[in-house]
N, C-alpha and C positions, 0 to 999 in steps of 0.2 A: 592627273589623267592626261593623257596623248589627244591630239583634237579628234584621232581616227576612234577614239575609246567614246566620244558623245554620238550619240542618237541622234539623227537627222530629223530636226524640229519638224510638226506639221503643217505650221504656215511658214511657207516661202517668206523669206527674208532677202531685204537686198545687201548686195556687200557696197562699201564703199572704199573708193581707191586710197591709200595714205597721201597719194598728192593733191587728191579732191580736197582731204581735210585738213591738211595745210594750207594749200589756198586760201580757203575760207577763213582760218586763223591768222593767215597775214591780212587778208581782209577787211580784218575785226569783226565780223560773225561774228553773233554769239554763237557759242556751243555746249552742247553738252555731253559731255562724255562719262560712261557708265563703265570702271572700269572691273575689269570679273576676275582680276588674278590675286591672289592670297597678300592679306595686309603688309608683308614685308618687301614683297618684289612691288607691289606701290609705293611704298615711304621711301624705298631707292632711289627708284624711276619712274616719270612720269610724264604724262603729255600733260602742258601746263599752257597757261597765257593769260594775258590781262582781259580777254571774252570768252574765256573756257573755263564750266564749271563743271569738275572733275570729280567723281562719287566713286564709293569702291565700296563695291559688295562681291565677296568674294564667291565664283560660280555654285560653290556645293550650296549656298545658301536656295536656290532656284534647281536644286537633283530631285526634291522630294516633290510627287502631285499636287499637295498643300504646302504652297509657300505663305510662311508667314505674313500676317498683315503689316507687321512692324518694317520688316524687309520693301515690299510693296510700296509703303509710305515713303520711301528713299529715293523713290524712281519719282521725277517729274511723267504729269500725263494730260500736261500743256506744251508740249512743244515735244520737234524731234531730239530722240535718245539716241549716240552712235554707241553701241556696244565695243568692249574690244578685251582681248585677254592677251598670251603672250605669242601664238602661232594664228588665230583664228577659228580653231575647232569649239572651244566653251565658249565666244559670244557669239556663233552662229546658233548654239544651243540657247544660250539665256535670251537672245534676242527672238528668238522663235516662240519661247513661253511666254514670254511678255506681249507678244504680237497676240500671240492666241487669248488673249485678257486684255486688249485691245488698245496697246499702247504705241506711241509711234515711233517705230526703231527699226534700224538700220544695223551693220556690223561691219568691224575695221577689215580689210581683207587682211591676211596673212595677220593681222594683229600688230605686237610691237615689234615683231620682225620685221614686218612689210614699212613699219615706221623708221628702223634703223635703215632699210634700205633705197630711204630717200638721201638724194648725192645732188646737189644743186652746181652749176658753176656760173659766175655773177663777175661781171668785168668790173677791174678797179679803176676807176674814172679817171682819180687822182695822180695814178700811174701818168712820168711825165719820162719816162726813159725810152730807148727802141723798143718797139714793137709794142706788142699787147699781155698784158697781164689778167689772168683769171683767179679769181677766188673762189675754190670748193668749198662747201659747207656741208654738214653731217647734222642737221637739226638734232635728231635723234641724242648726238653726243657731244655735242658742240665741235668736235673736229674740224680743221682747217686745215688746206692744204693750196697749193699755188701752182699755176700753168704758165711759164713765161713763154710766149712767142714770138718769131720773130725771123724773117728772109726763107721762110721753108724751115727753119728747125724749133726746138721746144724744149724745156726742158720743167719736168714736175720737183717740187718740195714737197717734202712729208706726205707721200704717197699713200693708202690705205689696201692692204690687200686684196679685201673684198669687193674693190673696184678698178682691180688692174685692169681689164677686157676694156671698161667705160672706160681709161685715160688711151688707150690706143686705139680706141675708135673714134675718140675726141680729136684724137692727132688727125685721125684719114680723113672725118669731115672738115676740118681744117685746113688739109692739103698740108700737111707741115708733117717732119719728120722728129720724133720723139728720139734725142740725144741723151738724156739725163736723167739720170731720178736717183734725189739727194735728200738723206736724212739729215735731219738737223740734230739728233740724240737718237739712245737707244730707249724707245717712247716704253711706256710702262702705263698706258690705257690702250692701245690697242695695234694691231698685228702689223707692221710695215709690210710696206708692198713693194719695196727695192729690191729684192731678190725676183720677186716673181718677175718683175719686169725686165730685170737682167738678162732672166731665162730666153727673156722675149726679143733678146737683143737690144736692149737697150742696154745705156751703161750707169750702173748700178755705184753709186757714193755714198760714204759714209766717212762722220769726222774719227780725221786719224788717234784723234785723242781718246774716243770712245774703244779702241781696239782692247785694250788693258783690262778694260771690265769684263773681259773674256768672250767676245766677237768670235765663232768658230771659224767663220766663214769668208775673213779679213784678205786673202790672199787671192778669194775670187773677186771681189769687188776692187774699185778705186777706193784709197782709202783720199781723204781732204786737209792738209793741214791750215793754219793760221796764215791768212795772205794767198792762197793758193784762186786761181782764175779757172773760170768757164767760158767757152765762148756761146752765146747762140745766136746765130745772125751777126747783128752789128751790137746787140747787148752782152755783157760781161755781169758773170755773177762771179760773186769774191767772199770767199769761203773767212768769214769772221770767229773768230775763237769769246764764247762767251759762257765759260764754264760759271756753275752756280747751283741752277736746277739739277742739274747731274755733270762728274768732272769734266765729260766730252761733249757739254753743250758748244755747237755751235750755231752761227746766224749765217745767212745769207744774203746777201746787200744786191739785190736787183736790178740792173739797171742803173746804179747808183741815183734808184730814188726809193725803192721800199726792202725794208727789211726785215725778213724772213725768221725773227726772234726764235720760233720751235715752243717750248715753254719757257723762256727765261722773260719775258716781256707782254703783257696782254693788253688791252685795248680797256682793260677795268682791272687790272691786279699785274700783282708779277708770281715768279714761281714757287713752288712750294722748294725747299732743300733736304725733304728727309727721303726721297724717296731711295734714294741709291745705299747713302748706311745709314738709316732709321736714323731715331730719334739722336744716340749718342753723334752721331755726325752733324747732325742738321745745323749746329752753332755754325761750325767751320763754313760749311756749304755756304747757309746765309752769308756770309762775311764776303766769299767769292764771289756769290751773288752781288754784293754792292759794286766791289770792283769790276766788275763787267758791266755793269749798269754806267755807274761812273767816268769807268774809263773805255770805254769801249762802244757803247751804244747812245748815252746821253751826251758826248763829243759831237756828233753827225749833224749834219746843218739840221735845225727845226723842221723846214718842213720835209723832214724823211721823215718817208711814211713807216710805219710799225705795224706790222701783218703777224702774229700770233699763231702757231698751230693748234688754238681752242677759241673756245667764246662762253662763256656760262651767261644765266640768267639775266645776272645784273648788268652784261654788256649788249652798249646800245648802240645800232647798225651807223655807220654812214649815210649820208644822203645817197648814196649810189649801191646800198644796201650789201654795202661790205662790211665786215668789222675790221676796218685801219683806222688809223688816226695818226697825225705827225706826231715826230717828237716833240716839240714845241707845246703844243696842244696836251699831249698827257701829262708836261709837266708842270702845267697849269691846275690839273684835274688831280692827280694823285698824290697825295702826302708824300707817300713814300720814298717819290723819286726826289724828295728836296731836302729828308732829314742826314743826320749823321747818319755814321755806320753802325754809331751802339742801338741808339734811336731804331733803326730801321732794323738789326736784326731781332731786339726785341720787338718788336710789332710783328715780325713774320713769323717768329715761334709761338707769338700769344693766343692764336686761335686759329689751327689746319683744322682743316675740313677733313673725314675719314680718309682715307687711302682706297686710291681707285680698285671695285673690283676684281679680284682676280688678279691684279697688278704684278704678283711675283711671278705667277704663271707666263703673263705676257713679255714679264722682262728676260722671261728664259726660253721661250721661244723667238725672241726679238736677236735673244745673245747667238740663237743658231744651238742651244744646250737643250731645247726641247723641241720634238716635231709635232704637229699638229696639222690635220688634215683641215679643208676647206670650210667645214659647216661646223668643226670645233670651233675653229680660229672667229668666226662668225660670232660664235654665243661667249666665247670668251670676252669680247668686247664691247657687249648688252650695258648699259646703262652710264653715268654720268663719267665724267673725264678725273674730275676731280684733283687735277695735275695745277692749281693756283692758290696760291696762299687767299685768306680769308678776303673776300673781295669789301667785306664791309667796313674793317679796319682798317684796308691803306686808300679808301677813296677818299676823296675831299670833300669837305662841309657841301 
């Protein structure tokens, strides 16, 4: 059903904002969330936390005037309930029914929409290069992306479409002009925002190595090869070649103090290699994957920092509430980075995680080979990223 298809509950309900209830869950509130959308779009996606306990009854279970007692028994009616489904229209309804049976509840506004469209940005402390560096965050998706600043200019990494408006509004409060905006790959969880910002006059990059996998749109953009310079300010970004994840991974080296990995590097894993030719490629990939790791990124003095364009579950924030960490430091932490090359590409093929939803879809409208309007491009990139090899095989004891 549509949220405009539910019937406007008889008790007033309150809505609650998504950033109200992230607060509280960085907080560590406990919480409870009641979630009302059909058992498979939960086991996907989910709002999750070590003080959030999370139930899922799906809304048609509360359509009928007698709701089951069994159902009923599933809802805590000691403490507050925040209902929530995928737009906001079923947990304004089930949260309505339950109120009217006098239970204490609330609803998420806009839903898991309104969840996806929490966009944080969090200065990285560690950052020791010109100017200022930001890290955005996409709770929702674990998405990461980077704001360098610096004498009046800027320049963004791994930009997300859905919040072009927010990175050049961010420039104007800033006072700084937005020069840049630079993929690290052709992403395959969710919709780059390098074109649109082009549009915007801004100048639009992409690695030149990615053009091959069939880029339409290669001749309007900058493309970046291996060694290639940005200026912004008095800081220089240098366009690192670290093919693995996909063959036109590239990094970004910041300031020449954080580096701007894309997926090839994460802050708890490294990257999955099937994404680009499935399963029969994935050996080779991985094997590419070590030599960039090896040769390319794990080279760079220790404490370069490693800035990820994700974060899942099991990675955990910096003191300054970023996901970086030096290289030094992860290769203390991760198996991964320390075995061989048979060693480690077996360990990366022995247990991927699904493949990100929708993921072909996005990688063809990423290539410029499919269009897709605004609020497609939106639900196309609804739930986990899924772009890291198994984070629980390459951590460390």
């Amino acid at each position: 059903m549509n949220p405009e298809d539910f019937p406007t509950p008889d008790v007033e309900v309150d809505s609650l904002a998504p950033e109200t209830l992230k607060d509280s869950i960085d907080a560590g509130d406990d919480v409870t969330l009641l979630d009302a959308r059909m058992e498979s779009e939960y086991e996907e996606w989910h709002i999750d936390g070590p003080t959030v306990e999370s139930i899922n009854v799906p809304y048609y279970e509360f359509l009928d005037e007698e709701i089951d007692d069994d159902v009923l028994e599933q809802i805590p009616d000691d403490r507050e309930v925040t209902v929530l489904c995928a737009k906001g229209g079923a947990s304004e309804y089930v949260a309505g029914t339950l109120a009217e049976r006098g239970y204490d509840v609330d609803h998420l506004d806009e839903g898991m929409n309104g969840w996806a469209g929490i966009y944080e940005a969090v200065e990285v402390d560690r950052y020791d290069g010109p100017g200022t560096l930001l890290q955005y965050q996409r709770p929702s998706s674990g998405c990461l992306g980077y704001l360098l600043y610096d004498d009046g200019e800027a320049a963004i990494v791994d930009p997300l479409r859905a919040f072009t408006d927010r990175y050049l509004d961010d420039a104007d409060d800033l006072g700084v002009d937005l020069q840049y905006a630079l993929d690290t790959h052709i992403h395959a969880d969710h919709i780059s925002g390098v074109r649109d910002l082009d549009d915007e006059g801004v100048e639009g990059v992409i690695p030149e190595a990615a053009v091959e996998r069939g880029v339409t749109y290669a001749n309007d953009l900058t493309t970046a090869a291996d060694g290639d310079t940005f200026t912004v300010g008095d800081a220089t970004v240098e366009t690192v070649a670290t093919p693995g994840h996909t063959s036109g991974m590239t990094s970004y080296l910041l300031g020449d103090s954080l580096l701007a990995t894309g997926d090839g590097l994460f802050v708890e894993s490294v990257a999955r290699p099937d994404l680009e030719e499935g399963d029969d490629g994935a050996p080779d990939a991985a094997r590419q994957l070590y030599e960039s790791l090896q040769e390319r990124v794990l080279t760079l003095p220790d404490d370069t920092l490693v800035g990820g364009a994700h974060f899942s579950d099991a990675a955990e924030a910096a003191d300054d509430d970023t996901y970086t960490a030096p290289i030094g430091e992860l290769v203390e932490d991760m198996d991964a980075l320390t075995m061989d090359e048979d060693d480690f590409v077996d360990l990366v093929l022995s247990d991927m995680p699904p493949r990100p939803a929708n993921y072909e879809d996005i990688i063809a409208t990423n290539l410029g080979q499919h269009s897709v309007d605004d609020e497609e491009a939106f639900t196309l990139e609804l739930g986990p990223n899924n772009c890291a090899a198994s984070q629980d095989s390459l951590a460390g004891d």
